[in-house]
N, C-alpha and C positions, 0 to 999 in steps of 0.2 A: 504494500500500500504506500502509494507516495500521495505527502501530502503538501501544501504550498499556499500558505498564508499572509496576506497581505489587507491588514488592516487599519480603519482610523479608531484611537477608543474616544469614550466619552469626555475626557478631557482634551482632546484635538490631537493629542498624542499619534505617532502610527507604530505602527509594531510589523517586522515583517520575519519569518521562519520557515524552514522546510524540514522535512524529514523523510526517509524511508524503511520502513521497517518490513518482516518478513512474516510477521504476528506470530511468532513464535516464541514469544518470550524472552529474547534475548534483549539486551541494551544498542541501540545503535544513534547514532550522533543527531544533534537539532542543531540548522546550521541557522544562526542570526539570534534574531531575541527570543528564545524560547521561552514560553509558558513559564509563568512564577520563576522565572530564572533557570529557569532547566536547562541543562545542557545534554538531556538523553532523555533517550523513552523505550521503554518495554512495553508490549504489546500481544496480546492473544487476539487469537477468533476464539470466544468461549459457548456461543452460540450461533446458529446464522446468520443472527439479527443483532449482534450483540459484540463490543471489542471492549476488555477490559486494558488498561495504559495504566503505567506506574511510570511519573514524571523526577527525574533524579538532576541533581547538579552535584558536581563534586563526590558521585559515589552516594548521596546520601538524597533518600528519597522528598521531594517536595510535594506533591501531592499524585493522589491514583485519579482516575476517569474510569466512568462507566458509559459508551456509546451504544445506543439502540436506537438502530431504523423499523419503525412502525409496519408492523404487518402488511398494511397495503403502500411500504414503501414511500408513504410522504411526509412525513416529521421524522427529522432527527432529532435525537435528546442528550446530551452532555451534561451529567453530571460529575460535578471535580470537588474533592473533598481533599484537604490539605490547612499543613499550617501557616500562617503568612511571618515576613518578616521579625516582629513584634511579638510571635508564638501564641499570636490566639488564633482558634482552630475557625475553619471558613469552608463553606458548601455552597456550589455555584452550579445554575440548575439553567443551560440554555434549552430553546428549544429554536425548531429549524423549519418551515414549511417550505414542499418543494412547490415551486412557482411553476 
């Protein structure tokens, strides 16, 4: 799965990252500004519909993600559960309709 992100956030901010992984579990590189700082991702297919991500910088986990595409395939959902900077714990709940 390669992924390619390029966005604006809420504070005008932009953030841009890539990755490719092979959902297998293993760790492979995020090249740019990765996710909470991340500098890797692990990755499964743990169901059809479903990719569980554990997001690491420096070896040491920053937060995991649970993706599931909707049975009839048109909402994505990301949840990311991790701890921030500061070390208070934070749940981030997107959701995605396909257009």
């Amino acid at each position: 799965m390669k992924v390619s992100v390029n966005r604006v956030n809420g504070d005008g901010s932009t953030q841009e990252f890539e990755y490719t992984t092979n959902l297998d579990g293993k760790s492979y590189p995020i090249i740019g500004q990765g996710p909470y700082g991340a500098d890797s991702i692990a990755a499964n297919l743990t169901a059809p519909n479903t990719i569980e991500s554990t997001l690491s910088k420096d070896g040491k986990v920053v937060a995991t993600a649970t993706t599931v595409v909707s049975s009839n395939g048109k909402v994505l959902t990301i949840t990311t559960k991790g701890t921030d900077a500061h070390g208070k714990a934070f749940t981030n709940v997107g959701a995605y309709d396909k257009q």
